[in-house]
C-alpha positions as CSV (number, residue, x, y, z in Angstrom):
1,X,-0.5,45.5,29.0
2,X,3.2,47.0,29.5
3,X,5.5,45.9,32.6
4,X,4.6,49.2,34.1
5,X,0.6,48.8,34.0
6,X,1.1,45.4,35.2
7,X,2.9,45.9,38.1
8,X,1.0,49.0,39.3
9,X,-1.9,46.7,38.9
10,X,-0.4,44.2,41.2
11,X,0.7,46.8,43.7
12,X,-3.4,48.2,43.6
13,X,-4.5,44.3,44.5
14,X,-2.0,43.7,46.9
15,X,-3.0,47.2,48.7
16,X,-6.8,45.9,48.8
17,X,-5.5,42.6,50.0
18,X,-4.2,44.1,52.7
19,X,-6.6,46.7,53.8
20,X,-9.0,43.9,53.8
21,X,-6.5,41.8,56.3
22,X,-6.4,44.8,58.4
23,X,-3.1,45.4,57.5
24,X,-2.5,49.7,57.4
25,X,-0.9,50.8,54.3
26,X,2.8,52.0,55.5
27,X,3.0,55.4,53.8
28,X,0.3,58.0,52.3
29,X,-1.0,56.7,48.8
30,X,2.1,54.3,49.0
31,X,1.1,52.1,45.6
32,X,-0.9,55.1,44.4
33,X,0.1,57.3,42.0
34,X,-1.7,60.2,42.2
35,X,1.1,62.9,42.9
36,X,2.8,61.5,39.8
37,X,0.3,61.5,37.7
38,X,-0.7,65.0,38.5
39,X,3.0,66.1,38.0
40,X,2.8,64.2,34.5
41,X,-0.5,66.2,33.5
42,X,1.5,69.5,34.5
43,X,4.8,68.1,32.5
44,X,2.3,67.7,29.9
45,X,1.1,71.2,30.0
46,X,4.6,73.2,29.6
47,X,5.0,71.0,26.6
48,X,8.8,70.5,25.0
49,X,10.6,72.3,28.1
50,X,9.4,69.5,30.4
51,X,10.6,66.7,27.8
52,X,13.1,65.4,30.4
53,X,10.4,65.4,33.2
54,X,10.7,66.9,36.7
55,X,10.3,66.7,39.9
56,X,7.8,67.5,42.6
57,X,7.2,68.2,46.7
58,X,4.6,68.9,48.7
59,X,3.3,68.9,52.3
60,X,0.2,69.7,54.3
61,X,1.9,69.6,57.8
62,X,0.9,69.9,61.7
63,X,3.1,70.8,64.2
64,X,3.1,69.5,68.0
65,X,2.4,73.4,68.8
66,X,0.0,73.8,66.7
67,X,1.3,75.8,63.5
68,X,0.2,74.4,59.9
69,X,2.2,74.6,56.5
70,X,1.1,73.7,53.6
71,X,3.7,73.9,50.8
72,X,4.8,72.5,47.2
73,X,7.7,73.1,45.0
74,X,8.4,72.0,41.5
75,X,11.4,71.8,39.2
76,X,11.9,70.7,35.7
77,X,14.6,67.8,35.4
78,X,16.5,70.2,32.9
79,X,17.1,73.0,35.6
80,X,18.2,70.7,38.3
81,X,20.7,69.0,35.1
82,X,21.3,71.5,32.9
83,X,23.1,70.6,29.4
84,X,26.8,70.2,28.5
85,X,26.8,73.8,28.2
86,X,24.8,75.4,31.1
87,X,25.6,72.8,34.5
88,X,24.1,74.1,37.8
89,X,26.6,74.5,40.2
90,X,25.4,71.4,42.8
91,X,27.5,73.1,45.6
92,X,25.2,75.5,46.3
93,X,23.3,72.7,48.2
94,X,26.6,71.8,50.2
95,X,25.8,74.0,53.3
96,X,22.2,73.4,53.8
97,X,22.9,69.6,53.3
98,X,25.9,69.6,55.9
99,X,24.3,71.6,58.2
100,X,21.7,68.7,58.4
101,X,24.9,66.2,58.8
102,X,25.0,66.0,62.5
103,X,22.5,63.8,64.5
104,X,22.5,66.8,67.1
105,X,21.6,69.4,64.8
106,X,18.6,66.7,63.7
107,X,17.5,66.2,67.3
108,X,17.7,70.4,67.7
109,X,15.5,70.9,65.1
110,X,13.1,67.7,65.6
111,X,12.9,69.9,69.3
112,X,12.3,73.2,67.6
113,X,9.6,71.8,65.4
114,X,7.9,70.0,68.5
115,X,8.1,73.3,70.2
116,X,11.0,73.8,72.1
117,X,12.3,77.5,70.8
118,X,14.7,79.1,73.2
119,X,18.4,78.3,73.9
120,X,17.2,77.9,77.6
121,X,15.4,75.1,76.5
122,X,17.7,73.2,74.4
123,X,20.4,73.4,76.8
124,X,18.5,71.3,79.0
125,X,18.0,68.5,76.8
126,X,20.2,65.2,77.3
127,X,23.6,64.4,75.1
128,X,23.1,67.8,73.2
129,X,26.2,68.8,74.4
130,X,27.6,72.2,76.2
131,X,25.6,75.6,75.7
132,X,28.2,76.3,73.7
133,X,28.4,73.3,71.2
134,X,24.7,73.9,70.9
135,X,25.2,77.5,70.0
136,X,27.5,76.0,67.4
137,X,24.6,73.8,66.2
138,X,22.3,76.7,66.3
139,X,24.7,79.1,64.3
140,X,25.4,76.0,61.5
141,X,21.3,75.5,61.2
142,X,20.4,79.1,60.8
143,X,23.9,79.6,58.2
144,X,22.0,76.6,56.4
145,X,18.8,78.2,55.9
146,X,17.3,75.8,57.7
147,X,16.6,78.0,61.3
148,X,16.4,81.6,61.9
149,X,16.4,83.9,65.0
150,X,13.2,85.5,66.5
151,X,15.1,87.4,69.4
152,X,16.3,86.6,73.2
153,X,17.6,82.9,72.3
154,X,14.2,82.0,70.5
155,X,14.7,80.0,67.2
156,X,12.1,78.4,64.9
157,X,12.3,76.8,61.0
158,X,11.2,79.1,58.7
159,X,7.8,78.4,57.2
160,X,8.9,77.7,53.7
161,X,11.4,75.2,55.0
162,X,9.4,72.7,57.3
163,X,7.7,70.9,54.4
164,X,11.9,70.8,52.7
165,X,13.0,69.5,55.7
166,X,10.4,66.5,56.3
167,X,11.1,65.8,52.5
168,X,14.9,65.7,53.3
169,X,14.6,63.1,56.2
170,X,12.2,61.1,54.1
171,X,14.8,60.8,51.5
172,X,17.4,59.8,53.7
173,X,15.4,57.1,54.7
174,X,16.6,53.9,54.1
């Protein structure tokens, strides 16, 4: 038995061990592989272009006010990398990322998401700042993809970014 089998063992036992003590696993299928195995059976399916493996997100998602997203996105480790002669340009990603690089922008859209959509509203929240620095935060989210408008002041994250963003703050996670 490799390093690898041996230590996924361990983690399955320890798991039981604790489920068993009561204690609540901290994270979905935390010490369970099943998300990685299923991108390895995919990998395995596209054959030579997935030699380098990839990468995989997904989400099944309820929001406070009720709307449900379910979403997944893929990508093989050779189009995020590219070779020596065909690099993606990484800066691409430079004004969704810093648009998500203010803690007030985080708390606008942690109030958007929990159903708080107008201007109106947000301006009434604590240490947000003036109308107009949160008009700034507004215009800086939906520049970044990660907001649009729906008219009069109302705002909401687009569907196919909720599942994104929760992956984003999970990955910032220390």
């Amino acid at each position: 038995m490799g390093l690898d089998e041996r230590v996924a063992e361990l983690e399955r036992r320890l798991e039981l061990l604790e489920r068993a003590a009561g204690i609540a696993s901290p994270a979905l299928g935390d010490g369970d592989f099943w998300a990685l195995d299923g991108l390895k059976d995919q990998l395995e399916q596209v054959g030579d272009a997935a030699a380098d493996g990839g990468v995989l997100f997904t989400g099944a998602v309820k929001l406070p006010a009720g709307e449900r997203y379910e979403w997944q996105y893929g990508a093989l480790t050779a189009g995020l990398l590219g070779s020596d002669e065909d690099r993606p340009d990484w800066a691409e990603a430079a004004e969704p990322l810093a648009a998500l690089g203010h803690p007030v922008r985080l708390r606008l859209l942690r109030e958007i998401l929990g159903g708080r959509r107008t201007a109106a509203e947000l301006a009434e929240l604590d240490e947000t700042g003036t109308t107009g620095q949160i008009y700034h935060h507004l215009r800086m989210l939906t520049a970044g993809g990660w907001l649009h408008t729906t008219g009069r002041g109302r705002y909401e994250v687009p569907g196919t970014r909720v599942v994104p963003l929760l992956v984003v703050l999970t990955a910032a996670r220390p």
